[in-house]
C-alpha positions as CSV (number, residue, x, y, z in Angstrom):
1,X,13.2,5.0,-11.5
2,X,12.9,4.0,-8.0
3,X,15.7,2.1,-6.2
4,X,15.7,-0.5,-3.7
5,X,18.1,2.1,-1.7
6,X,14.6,4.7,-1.3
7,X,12.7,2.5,0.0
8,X,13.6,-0.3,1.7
9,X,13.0,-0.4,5.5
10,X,13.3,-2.9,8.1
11,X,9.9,-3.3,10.6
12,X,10.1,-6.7,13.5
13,X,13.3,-8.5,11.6
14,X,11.1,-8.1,7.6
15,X,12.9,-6.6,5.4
16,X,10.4,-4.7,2.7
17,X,11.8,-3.8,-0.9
18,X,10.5,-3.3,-5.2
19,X,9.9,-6.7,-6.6
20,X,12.3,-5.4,-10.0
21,X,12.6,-9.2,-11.2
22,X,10.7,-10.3,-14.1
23,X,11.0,-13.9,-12.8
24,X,8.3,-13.8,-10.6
25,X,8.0,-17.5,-9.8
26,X,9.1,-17.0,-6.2
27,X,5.6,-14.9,-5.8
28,X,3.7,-17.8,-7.4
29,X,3.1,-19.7,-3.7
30,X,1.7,-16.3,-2.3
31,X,-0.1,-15.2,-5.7
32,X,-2.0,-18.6,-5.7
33,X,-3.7,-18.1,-2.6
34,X,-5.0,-14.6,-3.3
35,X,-5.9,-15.6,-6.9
36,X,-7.4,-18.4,-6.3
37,X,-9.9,-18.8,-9.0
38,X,-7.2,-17.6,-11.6
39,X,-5.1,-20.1,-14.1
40,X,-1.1,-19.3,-13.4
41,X,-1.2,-18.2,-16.9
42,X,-3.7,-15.1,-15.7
43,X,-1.0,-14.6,-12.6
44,X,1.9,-13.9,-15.0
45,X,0.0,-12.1,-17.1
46,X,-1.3,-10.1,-14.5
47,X,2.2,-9.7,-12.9
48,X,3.6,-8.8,-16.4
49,X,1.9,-5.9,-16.0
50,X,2.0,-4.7,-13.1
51,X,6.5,-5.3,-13.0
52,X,6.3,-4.7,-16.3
53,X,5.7,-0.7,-15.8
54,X,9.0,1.3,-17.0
55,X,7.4,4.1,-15.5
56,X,6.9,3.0,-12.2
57,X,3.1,3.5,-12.1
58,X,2.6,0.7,-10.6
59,X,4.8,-2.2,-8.6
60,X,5.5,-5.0,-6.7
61,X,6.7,-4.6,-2.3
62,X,8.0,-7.8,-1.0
63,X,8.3,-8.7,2.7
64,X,10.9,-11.3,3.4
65,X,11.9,-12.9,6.6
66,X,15.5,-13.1,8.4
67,X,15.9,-16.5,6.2
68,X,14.9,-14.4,3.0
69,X,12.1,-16.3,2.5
70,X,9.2,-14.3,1.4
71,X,6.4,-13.7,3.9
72,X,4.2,-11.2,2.2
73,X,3.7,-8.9,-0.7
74,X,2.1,-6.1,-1.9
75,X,1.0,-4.8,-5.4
76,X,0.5,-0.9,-5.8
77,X,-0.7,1.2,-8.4
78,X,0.5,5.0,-8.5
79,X,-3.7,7.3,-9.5
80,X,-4.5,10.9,-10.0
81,X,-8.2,10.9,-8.5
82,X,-10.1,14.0,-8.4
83,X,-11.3,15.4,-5.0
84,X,-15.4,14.4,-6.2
85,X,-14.6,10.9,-6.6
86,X,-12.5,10.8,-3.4
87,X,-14.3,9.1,-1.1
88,X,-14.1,9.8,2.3
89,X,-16.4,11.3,5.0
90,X,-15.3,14.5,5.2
91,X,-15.9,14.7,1.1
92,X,-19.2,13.3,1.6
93,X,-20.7,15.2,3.9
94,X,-19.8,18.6,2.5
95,X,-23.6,20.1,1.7
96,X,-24.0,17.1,-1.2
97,X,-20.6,18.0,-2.3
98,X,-22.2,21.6,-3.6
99,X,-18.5,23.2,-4.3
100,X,-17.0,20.2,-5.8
101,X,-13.2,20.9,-5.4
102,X,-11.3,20.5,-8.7
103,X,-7.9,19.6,-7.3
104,X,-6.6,16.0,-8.5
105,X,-4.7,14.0,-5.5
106,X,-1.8,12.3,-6.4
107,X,-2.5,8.4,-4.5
108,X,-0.9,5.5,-4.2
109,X,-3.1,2.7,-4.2
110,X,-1.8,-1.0,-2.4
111,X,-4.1,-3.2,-4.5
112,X,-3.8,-6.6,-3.2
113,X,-1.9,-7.2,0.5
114,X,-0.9,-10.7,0.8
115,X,0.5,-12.5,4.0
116,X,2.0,-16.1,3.8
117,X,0.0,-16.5,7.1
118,X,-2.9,-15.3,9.4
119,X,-0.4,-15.5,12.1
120,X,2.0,-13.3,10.1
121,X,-0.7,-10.7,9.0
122,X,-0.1,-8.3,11.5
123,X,3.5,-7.5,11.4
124,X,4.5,-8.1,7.5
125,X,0.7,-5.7,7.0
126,X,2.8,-3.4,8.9
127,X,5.8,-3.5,7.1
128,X,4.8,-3.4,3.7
129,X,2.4,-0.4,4.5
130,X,5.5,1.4,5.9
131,X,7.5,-0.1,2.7
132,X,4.3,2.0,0.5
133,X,4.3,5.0,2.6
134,X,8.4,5.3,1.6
135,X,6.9,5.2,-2.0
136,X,3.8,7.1,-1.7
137,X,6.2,9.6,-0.2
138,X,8.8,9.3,-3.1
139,X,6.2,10.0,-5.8
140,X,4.6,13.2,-3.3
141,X,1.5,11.5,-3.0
142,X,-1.6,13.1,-0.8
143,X,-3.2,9.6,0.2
144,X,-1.9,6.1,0.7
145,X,-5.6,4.0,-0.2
146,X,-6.0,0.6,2.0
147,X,-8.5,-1.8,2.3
148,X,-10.6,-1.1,5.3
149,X,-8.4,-0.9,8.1
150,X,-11.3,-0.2,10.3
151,X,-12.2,-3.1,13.2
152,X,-9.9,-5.6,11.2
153,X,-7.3,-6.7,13.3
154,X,-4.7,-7.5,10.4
155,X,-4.1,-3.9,10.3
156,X,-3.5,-3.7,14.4
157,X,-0.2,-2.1,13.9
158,X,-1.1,0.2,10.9
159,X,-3.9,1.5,13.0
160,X,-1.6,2.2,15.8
161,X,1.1,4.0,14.1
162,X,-1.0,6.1,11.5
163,X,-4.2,6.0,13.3
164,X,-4.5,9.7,13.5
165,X,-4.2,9.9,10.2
166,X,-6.3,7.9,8.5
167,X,-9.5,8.5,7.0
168,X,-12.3,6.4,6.5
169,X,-13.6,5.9,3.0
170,X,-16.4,4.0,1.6
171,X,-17.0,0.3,3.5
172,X,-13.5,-1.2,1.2
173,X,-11.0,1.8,1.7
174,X,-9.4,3.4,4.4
175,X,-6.6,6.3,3.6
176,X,-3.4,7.8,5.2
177,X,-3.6,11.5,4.6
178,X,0.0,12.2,3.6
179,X,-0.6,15.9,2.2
180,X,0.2,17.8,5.5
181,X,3.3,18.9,7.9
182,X,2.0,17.1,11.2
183,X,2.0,14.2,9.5
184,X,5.6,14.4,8.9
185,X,6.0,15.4,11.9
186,X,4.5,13.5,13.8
187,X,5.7,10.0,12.0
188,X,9.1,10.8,11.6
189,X,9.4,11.4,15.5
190,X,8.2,8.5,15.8
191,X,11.0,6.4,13.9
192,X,13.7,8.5,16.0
């Protein structure tokens, strides 16, 4: 199982970490605004499963604030997809897709994002993506999947960090190729 040790990282004073609590009333505030249309019974039931997971498939990031006060979170799912339902450019434009690669990525896939405020999008965006790429790395994933991060300036500081590395899916997804040694290279410099 994961610990809050592995992964927890510090970006612009937010401190990112696992939501392990089963409690999850403290999410409720944040929950309600991206689930609008659901009944709070739905949310828990919703949430149940997600933190419910013994087997850390999927999870809960939380972004809180100096004051601990939570500022964002993030709900990830850990997927085995196969390279022909991957996709991304390069993947579609390879002749129709005539050699259809049987390797099975390992991804992990941030669900919902979720920032208290517009004003706050960019850097707790920011921090929980850096928060799942300490997971996705954890688990050896290939590909971190995000919502199109493309032209939407909530992901500003994503774009700027992993831009290099990301690859364009269909008009929703965006992913950060994890799978290769500049990539480690490259980010981890960065951080030093």
């Amino acid at each position: 199982m994961i610990t809050e040790k592995e992964i927890s990282c510090i970006w612009a004073g937010l401190r990112v970490t696992p939501y392990k609590e089963q409690n999850i009333d403290s999410l409720i505030p944040l929950l309600q605004v991206e689930f609008s249309n659901w009944s709070l019974n739905k949310i828990r039931s919703y949430m149940n499963l997600v933190t419910g997971n013994t087997n850390d498939s999927s999870g809960v990031l939380v972004a809180q604030n100096e004051a601990s006060y939570n500022v964002g979170i993030a709900i990830y799912t850990l997927q085995q997809i196969g390279a022909q339902f991957l996709n991304m450019e390069e993947n579609i434009n390879k002749e129709e897709n005539k050699n259809k690669d049987d390797k099975v990525y390992n991804i992990l896939v941030i669900e919902n994002i979720i920032a208290s405020s517009p004003i706050l999008q960019k850097p707790v965006f920011m921090a929980l993506v850096q928060g799942a790429v300490k997971i996705a790395e954890y688990f050896e994933c290939d590909y971190l999947e995000l919502p199109n991060i493309n032209d939407d300036k909530s992901f500003e500081f994503v774009e700027k960090k992993y831009g290099s590395y990301v690859k364009k899916g269909d008009n929703f997804r965006s992913y950060i190729d994890l799978s290769n040694d500049s990539y480690n290279r490259q980010v981890y410099a960065k951080k030093n």
